[in-house]
Biopython code that builds the backbone (N, CA, C, O; Angstrom):
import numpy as np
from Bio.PDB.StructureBuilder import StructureBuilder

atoms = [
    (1, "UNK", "N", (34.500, 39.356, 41.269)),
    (1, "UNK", "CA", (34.664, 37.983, 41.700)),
    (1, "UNK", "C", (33.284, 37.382, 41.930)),
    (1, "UNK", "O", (32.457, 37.691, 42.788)),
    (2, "UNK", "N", (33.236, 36.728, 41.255)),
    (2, "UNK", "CA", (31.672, 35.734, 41.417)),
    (2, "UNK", "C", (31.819, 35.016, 42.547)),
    (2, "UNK", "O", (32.830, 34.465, 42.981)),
    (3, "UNK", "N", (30.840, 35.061, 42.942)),
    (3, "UNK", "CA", (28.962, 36.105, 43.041)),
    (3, "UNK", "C", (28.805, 36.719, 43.439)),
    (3, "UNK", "O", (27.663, 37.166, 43.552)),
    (4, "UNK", "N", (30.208, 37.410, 44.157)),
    (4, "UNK", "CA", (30.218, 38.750, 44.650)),
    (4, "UNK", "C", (30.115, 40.343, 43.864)),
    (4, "UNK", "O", (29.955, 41.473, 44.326)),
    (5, "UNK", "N", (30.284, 39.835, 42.512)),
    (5, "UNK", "CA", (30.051, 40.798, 41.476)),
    (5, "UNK", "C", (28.973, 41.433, 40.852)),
    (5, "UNK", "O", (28.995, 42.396, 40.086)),
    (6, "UNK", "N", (27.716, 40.571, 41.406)),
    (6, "UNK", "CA", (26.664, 40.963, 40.535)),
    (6, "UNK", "C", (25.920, 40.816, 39.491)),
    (6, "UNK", "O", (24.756, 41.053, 39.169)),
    (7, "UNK", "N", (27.334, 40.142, 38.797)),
    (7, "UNK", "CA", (27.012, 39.669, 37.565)),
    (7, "UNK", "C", (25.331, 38.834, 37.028)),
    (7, "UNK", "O", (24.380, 39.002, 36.264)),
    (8, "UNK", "N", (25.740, 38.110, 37.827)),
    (8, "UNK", "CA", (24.263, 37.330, 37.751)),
    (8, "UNK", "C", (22.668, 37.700, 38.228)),
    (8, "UNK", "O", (21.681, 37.026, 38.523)),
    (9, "UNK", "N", (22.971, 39.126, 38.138)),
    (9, "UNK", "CA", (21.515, 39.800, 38.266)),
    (9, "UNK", "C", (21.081, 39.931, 37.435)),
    (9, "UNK", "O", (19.853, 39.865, 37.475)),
    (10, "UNK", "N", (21.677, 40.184, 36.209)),
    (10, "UNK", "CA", (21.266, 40.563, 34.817)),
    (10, "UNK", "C", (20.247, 39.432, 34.408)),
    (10, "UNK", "O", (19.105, 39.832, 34.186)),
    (11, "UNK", "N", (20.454, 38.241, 34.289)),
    (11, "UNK", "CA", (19.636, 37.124, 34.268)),
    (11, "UNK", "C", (18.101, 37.168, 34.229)),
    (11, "UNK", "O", (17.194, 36.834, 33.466)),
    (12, "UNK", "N", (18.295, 37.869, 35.688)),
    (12, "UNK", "CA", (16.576, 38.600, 36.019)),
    (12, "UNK", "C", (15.844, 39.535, 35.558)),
    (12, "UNK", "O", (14.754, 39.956, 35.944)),
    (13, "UNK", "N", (16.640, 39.902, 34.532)),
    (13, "UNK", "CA", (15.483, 41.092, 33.761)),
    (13, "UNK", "C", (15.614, 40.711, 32.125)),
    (13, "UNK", "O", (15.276, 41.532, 31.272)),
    (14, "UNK", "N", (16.177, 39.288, 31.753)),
    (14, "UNK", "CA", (16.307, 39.658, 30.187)),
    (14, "UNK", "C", (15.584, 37.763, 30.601)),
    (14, "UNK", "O", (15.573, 37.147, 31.667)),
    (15, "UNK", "N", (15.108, 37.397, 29.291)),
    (15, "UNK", "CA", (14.482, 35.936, 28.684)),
    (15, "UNK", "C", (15.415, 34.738, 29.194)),
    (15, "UNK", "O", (16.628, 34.583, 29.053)),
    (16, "UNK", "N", (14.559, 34.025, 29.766)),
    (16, "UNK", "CA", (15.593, 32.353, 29.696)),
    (16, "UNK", "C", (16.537, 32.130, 29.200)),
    (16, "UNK", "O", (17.529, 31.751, 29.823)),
    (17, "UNK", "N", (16.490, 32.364, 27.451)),
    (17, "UNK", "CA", (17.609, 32.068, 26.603)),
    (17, "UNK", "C", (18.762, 32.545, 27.232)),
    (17, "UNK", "O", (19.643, 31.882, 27.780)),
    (18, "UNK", "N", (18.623, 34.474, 27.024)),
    (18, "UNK", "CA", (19.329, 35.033, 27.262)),
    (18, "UNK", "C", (20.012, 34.928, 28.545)),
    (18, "UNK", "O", (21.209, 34.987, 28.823)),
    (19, "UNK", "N", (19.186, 34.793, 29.115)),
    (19, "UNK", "CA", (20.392, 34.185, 30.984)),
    (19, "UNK", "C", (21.016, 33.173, 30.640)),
    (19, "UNK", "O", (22.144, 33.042, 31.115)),
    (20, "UNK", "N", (20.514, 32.161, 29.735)),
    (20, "UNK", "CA", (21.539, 31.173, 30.216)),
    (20, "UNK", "C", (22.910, 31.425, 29.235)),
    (20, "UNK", "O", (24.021, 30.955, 29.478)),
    (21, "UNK", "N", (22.583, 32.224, 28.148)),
    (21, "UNK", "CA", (23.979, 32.930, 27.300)),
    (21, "UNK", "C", (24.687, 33.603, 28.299)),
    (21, "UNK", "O", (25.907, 33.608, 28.134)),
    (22, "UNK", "N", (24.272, 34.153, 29.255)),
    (22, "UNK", "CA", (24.810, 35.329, 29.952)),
    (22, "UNK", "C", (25.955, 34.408, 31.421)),
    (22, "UNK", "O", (27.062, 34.673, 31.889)),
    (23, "UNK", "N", (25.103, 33.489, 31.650)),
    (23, "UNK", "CA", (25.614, 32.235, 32.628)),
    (23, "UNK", "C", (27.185, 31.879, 32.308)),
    (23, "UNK", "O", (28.261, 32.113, 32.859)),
    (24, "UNK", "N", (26.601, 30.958, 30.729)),
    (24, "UNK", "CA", (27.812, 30.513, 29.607)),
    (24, "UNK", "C", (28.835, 31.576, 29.697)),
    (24, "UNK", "O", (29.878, 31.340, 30.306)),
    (25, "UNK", "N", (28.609, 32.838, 29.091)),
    (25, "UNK", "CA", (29.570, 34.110, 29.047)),
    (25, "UNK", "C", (30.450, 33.930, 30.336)),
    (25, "UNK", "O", (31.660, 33.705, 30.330)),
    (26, "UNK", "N", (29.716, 34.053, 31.350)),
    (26, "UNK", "CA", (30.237, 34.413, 32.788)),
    (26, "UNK", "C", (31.536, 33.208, 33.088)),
    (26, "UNK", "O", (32.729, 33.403, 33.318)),
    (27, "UNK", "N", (30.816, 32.019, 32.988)),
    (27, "UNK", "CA", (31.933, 30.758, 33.367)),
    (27, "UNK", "C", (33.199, 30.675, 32.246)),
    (27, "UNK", "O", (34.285, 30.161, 32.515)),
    (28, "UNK", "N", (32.924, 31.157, 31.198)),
    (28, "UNK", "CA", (33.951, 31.570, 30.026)),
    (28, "UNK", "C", (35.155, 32.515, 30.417)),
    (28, "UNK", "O", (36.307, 32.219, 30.100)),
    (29, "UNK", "N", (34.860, 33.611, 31.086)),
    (29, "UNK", "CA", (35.993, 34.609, 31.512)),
    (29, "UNK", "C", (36.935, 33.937, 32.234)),
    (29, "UNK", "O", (38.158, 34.074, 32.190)),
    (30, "UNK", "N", (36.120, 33.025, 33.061)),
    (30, "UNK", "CA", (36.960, 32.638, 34.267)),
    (30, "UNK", "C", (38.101, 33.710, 35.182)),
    (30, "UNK", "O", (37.685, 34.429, 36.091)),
    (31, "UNK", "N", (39.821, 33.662, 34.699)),
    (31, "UNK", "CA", (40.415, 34.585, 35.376)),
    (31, "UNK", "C", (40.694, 36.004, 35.174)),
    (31, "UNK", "O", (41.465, 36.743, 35.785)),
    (32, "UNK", "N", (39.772, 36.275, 34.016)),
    (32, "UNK", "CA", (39.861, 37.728, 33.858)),
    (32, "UNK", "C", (38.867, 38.579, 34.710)),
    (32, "UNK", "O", (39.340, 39.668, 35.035)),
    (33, "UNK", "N", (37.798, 38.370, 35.077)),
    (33, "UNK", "CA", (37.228, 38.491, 36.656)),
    (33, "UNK", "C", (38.699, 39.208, 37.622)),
    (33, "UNK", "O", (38.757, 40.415, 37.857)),
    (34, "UNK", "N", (39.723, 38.279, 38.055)),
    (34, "UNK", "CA", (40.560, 38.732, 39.144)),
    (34, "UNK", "C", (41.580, 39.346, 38.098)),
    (34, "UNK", "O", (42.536, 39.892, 38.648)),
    (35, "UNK", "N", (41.587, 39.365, 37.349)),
    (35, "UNK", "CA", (42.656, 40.633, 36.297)),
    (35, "UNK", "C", (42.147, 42.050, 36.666)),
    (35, "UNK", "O", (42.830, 42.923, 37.203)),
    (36, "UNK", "N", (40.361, 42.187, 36.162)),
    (36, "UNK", "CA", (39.827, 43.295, 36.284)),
    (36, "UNK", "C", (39.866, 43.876, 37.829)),
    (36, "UNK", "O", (39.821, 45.044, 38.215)),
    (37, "UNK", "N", (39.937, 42.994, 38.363)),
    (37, "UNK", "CA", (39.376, 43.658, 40.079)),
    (37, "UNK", "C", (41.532, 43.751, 40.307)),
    (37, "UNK", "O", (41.722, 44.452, 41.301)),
    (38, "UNK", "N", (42.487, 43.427, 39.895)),
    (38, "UNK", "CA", (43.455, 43.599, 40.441)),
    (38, "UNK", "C", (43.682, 45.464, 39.784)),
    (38, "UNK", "O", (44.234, 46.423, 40.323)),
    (39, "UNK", "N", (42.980, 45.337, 38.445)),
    (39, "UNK", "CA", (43.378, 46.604, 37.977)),
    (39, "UNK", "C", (42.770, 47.865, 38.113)),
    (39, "UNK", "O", (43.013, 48.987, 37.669)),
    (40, "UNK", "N", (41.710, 47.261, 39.021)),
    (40, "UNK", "CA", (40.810, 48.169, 39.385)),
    (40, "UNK", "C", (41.492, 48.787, 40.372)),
    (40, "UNK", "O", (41.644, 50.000, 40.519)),
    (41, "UNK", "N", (42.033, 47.609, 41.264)),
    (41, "UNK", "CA", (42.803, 48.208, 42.581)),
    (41, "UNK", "C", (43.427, 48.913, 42.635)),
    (41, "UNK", "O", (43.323, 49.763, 43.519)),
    (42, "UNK", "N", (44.469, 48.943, 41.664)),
    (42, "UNK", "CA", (45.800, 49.657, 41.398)),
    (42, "UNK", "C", (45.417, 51.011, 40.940)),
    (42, "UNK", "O", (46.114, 52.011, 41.111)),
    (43, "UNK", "N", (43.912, 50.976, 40.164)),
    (43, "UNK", "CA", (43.844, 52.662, 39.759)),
    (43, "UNK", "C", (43.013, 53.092, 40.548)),
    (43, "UNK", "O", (42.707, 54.273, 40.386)),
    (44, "UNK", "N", (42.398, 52.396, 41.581)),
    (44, "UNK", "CA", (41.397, 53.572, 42.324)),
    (44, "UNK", "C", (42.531, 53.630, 43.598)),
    (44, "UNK", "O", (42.255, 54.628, 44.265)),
    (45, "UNK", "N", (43.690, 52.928, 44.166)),
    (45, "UNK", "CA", (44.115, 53.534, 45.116)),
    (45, "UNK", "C", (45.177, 54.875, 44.407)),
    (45, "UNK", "O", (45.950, 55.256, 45.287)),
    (46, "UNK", "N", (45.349, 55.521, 43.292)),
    (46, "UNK", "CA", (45.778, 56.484, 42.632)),
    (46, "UNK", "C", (44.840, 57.696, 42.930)),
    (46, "UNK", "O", (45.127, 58.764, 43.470)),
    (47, "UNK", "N", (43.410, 57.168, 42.341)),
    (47, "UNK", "CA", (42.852, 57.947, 42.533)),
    (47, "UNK", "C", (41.863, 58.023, 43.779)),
    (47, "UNK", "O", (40.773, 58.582, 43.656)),
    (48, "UNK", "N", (42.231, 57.498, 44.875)),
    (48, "UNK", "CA", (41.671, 57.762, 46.028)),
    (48, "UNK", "C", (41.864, 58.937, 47.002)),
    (48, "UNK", "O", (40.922, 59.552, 47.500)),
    (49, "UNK", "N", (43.120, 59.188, 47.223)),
    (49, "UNK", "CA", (43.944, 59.797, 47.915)),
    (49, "UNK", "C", (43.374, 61.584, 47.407)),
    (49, "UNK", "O", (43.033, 62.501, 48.155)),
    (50, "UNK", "N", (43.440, 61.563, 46.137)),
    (50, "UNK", "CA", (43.209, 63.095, 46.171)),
    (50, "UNK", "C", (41.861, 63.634, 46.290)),
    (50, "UNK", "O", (41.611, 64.781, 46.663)),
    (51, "UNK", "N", (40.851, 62.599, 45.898)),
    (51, "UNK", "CA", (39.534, 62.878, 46.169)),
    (51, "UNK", "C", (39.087, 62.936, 47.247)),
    (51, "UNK", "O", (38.037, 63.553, 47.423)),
    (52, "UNK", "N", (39.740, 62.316, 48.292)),
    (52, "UNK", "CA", (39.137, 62.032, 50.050)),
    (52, "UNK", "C", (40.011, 63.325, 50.663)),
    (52, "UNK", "O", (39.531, 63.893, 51.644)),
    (53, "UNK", "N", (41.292, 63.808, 50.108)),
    (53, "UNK", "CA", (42.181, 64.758, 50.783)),
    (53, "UNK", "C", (40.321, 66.348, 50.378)),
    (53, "UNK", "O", (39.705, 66.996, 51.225)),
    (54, "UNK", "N", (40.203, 66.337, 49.450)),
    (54, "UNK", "CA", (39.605, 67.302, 48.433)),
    (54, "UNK", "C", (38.067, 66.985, 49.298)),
    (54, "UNK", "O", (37.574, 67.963, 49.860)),
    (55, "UNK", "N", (37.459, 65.884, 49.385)),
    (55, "UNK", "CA", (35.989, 66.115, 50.338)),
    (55, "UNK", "C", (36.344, 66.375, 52.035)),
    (55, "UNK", "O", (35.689, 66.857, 52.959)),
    (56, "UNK", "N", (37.362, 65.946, 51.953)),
    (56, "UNK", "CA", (38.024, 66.061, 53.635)),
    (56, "UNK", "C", (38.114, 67.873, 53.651)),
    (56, "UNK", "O", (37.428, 68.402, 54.525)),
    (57, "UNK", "N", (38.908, 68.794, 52.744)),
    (57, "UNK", "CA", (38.788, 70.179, 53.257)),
    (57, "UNK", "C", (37.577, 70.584, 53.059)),
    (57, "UNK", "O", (37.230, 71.453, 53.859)),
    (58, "UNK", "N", (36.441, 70.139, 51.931)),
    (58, "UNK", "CA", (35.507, 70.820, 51.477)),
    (58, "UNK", "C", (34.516, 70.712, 53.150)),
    (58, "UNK", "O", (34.032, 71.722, 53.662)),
    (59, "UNK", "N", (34.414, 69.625, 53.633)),
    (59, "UNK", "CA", (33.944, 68.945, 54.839)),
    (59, "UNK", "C", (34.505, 69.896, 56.289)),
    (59, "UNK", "O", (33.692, 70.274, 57.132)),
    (60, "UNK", "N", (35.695, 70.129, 56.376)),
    (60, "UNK", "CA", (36.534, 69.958, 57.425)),
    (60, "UNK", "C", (37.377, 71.314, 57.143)),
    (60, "UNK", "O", (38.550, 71.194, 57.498)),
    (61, "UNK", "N", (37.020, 72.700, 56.531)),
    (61, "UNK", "CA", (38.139, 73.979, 56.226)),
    (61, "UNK", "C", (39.011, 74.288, 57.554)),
    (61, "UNK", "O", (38.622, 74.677, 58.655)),
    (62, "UNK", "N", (40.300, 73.993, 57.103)),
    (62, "UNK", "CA", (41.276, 74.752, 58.001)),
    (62, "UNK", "C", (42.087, 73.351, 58.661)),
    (62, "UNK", "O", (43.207, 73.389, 59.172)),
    (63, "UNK", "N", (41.271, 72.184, 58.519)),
    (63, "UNK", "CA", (41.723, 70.969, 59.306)),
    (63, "UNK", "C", (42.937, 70.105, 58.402)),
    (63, "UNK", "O", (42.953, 70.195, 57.175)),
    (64, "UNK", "N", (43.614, 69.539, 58.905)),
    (64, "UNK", "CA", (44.654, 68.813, 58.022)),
    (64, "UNK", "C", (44.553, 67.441, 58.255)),
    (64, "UNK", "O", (44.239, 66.817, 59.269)),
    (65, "UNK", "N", (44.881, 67.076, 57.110)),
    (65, "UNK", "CA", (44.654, 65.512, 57.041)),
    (65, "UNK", "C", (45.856, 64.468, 56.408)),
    (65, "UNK", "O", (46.026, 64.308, 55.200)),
    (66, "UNK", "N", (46.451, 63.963, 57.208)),
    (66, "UNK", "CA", (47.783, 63.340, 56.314)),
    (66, "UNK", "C", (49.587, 64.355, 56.009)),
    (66, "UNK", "O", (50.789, 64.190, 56.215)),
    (67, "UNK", "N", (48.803, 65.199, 55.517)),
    (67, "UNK", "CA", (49.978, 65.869, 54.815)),
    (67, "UNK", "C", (50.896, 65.254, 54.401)),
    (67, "UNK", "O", (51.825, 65.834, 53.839)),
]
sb = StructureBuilder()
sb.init_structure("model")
sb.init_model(0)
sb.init_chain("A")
sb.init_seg("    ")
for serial, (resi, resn, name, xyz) in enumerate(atoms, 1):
    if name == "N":
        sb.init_residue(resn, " ", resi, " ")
    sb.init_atom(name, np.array(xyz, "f"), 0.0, 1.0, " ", f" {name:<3s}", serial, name[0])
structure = sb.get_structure()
């Protein structure tokens, strides 16, 4: 979600031209921005759960968490 994304850092390391292509690009997506971040959501809370259960014993042996 712009400008919370970052996006517009890139700007700062490539030529004038090229930022302002990169600008253009950006205002072009418009709502696929909140497509990506909805689908992001949906697969990292999948894959959240087993990775935090998995640093939680590596962290914490013998302790339970959730079950």
């Amino acid at each position: 979600m712009p400008p919370l994304d970052g996006f517009g850092v890139l700007g700062l390391f490539v030529s004038e031209g090229i930022a302002r292509r990169i600008q253009t690009f950006s205002r072009s997506l418009g709502g696929f921005s909140m497509i990506g971040l909805l689908l992001v959501w949906q697969v990292f809370g999948g894959i959240f759960h087993p990775v935090f259960s998995i640093a939680l014993r590596a962290l914490y042996p013998g302790q339970g968490y959730g079950s």
